[in-house]
C-alpha positions as CSV (number, residue, x, y, z in Angstrom):
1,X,-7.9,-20.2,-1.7
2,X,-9.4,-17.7,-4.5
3,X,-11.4,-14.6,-4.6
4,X,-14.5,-15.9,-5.4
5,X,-17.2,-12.6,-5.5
6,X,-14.6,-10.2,-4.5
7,X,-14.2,-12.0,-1.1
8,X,-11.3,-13.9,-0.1
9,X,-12.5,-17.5,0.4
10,X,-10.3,-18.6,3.5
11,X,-11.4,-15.0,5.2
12,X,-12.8,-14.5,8.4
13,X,-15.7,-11.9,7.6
14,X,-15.7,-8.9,9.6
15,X,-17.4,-6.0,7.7
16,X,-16.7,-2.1,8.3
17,X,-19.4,0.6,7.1
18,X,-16.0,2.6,6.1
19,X,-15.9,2.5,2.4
20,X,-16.9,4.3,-0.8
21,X,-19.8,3.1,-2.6
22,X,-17.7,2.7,-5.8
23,X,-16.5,0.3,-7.6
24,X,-12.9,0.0,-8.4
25,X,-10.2,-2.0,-10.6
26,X,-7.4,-2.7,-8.2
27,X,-4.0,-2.2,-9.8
28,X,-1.9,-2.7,-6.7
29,X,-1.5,-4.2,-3.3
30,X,-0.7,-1.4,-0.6
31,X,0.5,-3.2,2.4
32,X,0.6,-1.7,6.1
33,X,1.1,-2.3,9.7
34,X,-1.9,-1.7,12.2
35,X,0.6,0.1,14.6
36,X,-0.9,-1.7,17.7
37,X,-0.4,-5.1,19.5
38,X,-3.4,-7.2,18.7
39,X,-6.1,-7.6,16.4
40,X,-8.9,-6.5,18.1
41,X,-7.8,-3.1,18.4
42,X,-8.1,-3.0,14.2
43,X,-11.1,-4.7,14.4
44,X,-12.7,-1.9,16.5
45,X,-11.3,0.7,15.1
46,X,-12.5,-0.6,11.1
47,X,-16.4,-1.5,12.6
48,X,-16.7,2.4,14.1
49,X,-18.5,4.4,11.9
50,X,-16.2,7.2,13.2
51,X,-13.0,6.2,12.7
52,X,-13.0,6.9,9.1
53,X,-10.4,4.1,8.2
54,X,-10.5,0.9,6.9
55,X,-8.6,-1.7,4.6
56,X,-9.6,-4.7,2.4
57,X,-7.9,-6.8,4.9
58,X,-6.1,-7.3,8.3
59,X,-4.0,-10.6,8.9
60,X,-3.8,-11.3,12.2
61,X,-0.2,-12.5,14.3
62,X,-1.3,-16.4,14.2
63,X,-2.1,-16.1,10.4
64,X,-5.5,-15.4,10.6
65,X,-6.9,-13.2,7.5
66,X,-10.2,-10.9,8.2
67,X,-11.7,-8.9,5.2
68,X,-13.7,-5.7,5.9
69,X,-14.4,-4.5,2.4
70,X,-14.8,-6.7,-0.6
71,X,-11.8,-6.2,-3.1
72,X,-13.5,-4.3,-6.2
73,X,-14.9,-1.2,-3.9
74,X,-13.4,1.7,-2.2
75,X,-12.1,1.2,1.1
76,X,-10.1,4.1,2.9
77,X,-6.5,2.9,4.0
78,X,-4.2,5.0,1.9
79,X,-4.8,8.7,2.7
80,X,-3.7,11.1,0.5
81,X,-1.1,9.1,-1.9
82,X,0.3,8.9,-5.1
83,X,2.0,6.7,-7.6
84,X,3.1,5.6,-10.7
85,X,0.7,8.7,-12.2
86,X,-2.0,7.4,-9.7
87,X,-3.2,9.5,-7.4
88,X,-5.5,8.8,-4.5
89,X,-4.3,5.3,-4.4
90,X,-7.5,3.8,-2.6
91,X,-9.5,3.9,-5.9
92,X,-6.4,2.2,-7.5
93,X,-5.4,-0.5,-5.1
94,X,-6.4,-3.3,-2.3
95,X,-5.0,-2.4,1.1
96,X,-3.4,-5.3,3.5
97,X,-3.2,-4.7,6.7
98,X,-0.6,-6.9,9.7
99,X,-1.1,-6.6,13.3
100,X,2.0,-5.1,14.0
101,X,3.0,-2.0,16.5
102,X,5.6,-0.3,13.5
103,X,8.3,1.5,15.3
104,X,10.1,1.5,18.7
105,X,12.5,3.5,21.0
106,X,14.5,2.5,23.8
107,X,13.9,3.9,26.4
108,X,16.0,1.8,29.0
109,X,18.0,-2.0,29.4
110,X,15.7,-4.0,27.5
111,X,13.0,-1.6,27.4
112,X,11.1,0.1,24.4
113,X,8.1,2.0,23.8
114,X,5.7,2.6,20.9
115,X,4.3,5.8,19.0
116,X,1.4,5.6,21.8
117,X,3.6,6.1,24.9
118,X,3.1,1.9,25.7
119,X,6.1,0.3,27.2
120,X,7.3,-3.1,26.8
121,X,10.3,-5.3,27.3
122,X,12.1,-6.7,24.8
123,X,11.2,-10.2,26.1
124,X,7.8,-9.5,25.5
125,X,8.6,-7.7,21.8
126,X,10.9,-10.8,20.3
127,X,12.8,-10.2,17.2
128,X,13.1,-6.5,15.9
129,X,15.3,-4.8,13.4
130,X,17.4,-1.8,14.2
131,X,16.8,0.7,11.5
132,X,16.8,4.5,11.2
133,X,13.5,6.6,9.2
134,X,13.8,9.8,8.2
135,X,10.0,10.4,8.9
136,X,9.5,8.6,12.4
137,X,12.9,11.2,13.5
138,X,15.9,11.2,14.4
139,X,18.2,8.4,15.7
140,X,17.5,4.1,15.8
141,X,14.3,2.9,15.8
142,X,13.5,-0.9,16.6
143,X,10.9,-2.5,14.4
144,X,9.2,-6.0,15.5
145,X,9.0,-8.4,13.0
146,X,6.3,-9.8,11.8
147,X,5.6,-13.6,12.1
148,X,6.3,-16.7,10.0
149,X,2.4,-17.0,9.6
150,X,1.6,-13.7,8.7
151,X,3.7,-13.4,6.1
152,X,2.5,-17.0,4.6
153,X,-0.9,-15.7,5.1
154,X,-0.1,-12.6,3.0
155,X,1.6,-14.2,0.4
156,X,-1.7,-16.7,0.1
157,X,-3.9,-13.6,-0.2
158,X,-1.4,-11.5,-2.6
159,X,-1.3,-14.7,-4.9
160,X,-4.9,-14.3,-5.0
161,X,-5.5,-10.8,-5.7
162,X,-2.8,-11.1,-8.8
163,X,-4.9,-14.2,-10.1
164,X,-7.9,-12.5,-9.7
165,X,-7.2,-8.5,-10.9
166,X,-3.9,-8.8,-12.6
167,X,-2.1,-7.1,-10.4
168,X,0.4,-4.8,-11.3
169,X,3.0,-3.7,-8.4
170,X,3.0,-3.9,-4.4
171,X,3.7,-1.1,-2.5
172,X,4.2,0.5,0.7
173,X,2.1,3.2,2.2
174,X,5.5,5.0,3.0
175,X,6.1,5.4,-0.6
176,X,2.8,6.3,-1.7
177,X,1.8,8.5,1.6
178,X,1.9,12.1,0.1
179,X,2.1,13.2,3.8
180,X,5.0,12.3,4.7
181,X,4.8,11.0,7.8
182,X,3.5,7.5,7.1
183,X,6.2,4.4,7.8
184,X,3.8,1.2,7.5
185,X,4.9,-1.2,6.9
186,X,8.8,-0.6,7.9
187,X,12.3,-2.2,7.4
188,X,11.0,-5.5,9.3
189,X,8.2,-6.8,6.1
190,X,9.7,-8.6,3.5
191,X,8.6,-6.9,0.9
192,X,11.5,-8.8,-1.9
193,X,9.1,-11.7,-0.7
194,X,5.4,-10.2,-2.0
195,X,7.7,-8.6,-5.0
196,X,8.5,-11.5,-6.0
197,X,5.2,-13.0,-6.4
198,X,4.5,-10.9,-9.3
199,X,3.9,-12.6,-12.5
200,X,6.5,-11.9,-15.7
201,X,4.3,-9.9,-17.5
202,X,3.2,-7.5,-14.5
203,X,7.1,-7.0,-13.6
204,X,7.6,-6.0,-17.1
205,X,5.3,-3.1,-17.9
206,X,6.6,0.1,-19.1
207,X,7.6,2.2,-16.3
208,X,8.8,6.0,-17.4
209,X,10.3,8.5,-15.2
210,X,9.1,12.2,-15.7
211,X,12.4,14.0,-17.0
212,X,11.4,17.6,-17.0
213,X,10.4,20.3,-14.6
214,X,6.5,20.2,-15.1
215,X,5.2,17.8,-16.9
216,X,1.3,18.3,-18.1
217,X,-1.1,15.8,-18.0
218,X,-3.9,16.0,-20.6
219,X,-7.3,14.6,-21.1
220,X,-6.0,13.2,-24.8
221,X,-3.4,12.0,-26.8
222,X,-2.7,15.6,-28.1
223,X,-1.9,19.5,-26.9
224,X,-5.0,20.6,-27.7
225,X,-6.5,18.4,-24.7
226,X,-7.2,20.3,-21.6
227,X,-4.5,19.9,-19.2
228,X,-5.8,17.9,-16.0
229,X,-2.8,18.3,-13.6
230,X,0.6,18.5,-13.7
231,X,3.9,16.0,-13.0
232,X,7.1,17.0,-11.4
233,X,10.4,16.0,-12.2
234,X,11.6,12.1,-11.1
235,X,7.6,11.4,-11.2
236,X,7.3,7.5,-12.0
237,X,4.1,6.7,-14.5
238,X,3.0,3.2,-16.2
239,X,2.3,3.0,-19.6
240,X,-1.3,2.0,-20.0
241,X,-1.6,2.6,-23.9
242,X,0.3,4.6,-26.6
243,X,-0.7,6.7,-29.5
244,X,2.1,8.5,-31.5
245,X,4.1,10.3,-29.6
246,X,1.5,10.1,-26.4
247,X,1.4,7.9,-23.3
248,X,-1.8,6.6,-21.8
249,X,-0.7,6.7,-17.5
250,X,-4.4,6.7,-16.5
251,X,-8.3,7.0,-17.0
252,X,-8.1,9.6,-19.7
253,X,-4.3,11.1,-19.0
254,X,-1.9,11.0,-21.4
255,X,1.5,13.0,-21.6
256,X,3.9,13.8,-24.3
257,X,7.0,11.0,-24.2
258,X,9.3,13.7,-25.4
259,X,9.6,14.9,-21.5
260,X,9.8,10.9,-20.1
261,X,12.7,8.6,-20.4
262,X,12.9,4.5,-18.9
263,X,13.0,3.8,-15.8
């Protein structure tokens, strides 16, 4: 299947009025769980004008994709995020959402319960991986995993979106979530698997790391550029373009190389 008009050909169409009416030029793939049991629950939630929330897609436990938003405008899945020198990663990226309930505790013999107070056996749960997170708290969390068909449903759409936008990386909204609270899409996704689907010259592009206290981002390739923000130290940033001794990391936002070194 291809994106053919910004839709995903072998989608099931299920529109949400959640979006920005602008038009964007995806650079990566966010992907994140639903944190809920089935897909109708999403499916709700992305239709309601209220909910304020919405991704490019949901894939479904059986392997079936639905898109809400087509893939070159706005949709609102990552929150506040940054990355790579991108900030607010929903005008930068396509967001992928699995039905999945993210984290668990146990709570008794074979018995867990979800970040909605839910309880349900382990029987009913299947498979789950036993992994701590900093941000959901303290001790073992259990994490379902997600299902054979999902994940070959993801992989068709992520082949896709690279064919069609020349996509550069795939990322979580854990490590883009500015929050720090987010934990979507958890130690259960493969994510070596969508990695890997990467072409050559995507996993190649200059990454830098920011190597000096504050780092100031300018509107040009020189000082005498207004500065538009500032960078903190261990800050990752792509290189779009270079002139001299300046880095291009975004839509007019370069910064000195003398304060970056490789990644």
């Amino acid at each position: 299947m291809r994106i053919v008009d910004h839709k995903y050909q072998g989608a099931v169409m299920a529109p949400s009025p959640n979006f920005t009416n602008r038009v964007i030029t995806p650079r990566f793939i966010v992907m994140h769980y639903t944190a809920g049991w089935e897909v109708g629950s999403a499916l709700r939630t992305f239709a309601n004008a209220n909910s304020d929330v919405s991704a490019q897609f949901t894939i479904d436990v059986d392997g079936t994709i639905y898109q809400h938003v087509d893939c070159n405008i706005r949709a609102w899945h990552a929150g506040p995020s940054s990355y790579a020198g991108f900030k607010d990663l929903n005008s930068h990226s396509i967001g992928i959402e699995f039905v999945n309930p993210g984290f668990l505790r146990k709570v008794g013999e074979n018995l867990y319960q979800d970040a909605h107070g839910t309880r349900v056996s382990g029987d009913t749960v299947g498979p789950m991986v036993a992994a701590p997170s900093r941000r959901a708290g303290s001790g073992t969390f259990y994490w379902p995993a997600y299902t054979k068909e999902q994940i070959e449903a993801g992989e068709a759409v992520t082949r896709a979106l690279i064919e069609a936008y020349g996509i550069v990386d795939i990322v979580s909204h854990e490590e883009i979530d500015t929050r720090g609270w987010k934990t979507d899409p958890g130690p259960a996704f493969p994510m070596s698997r969508f990695k890997a689907l990467l072409p050559t010259q995507a996993s190649s592009v200059v990454t830098f790391v920011v190597n000096a206290d504050v780092l100031n981002v300018r509107a040009g390739p020189a000082s005498s550029h207004p500065v538009k923000r500032t960078l903190s130290r261990g800050a990752r940033v792509f290189q779009h373009a270079r002139r001299g001794a300046w880095v291009q990391i975004g839509n007019d936002e370069w910064v000195n190389s003398a304060f970056l070194r490789a990644a």
